[in-house]
Residue, then its C-alpha position, 0 to 999 in steps of 0.5 A: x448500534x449494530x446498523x452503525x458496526x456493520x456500516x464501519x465493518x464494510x468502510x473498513x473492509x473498502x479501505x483495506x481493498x483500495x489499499x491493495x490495489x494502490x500496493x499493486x499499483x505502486x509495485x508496477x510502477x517500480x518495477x518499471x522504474x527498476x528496468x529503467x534504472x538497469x538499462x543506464x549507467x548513471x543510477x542516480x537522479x530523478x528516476x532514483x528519487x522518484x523509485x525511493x518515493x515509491x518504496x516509503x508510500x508502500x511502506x506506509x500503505x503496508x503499515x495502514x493494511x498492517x494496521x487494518x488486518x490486526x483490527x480486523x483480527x481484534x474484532x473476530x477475538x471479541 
């Protein structure tokens, strides 16, 4: 039982992981869809949408992080 504890624990702790680094790698991305936008006049179109899409799948993966870190905090309770 506990072979299978530990295994769902390190799972757990590599999701939580690549969760970050896909948030850091989301946030450059609007970032630098955001200067684009700046720099015209005409803030509406496909850099807009695409920036929109970006900011709901952060939101979603901070709520999967969200999710992740009160399990976490669950398991260190017990």
């Amino acid at each position: 039982m506990e072979l299978d504890r530990s295994w769902k624990d390190r799972l757990d702790n590599r999701v939580n992981e690549n969760v970050k680094t896909h948030i850091k790698v989301l946030k450059t991305e609007m970032d630098i869809m955001g200067e684009k936008l700046i720099d015209k006049e005409n803030r509406k179109g496909p850099i807009h949408t695409a920036l929109w899409v970006l900011k709901d799948r952060m939101d979603e993966l901070k709520q999967i992080e969200d999710e992740l870190n009160d399990s976490e905090n669950s398991k260190i309770s017990r």
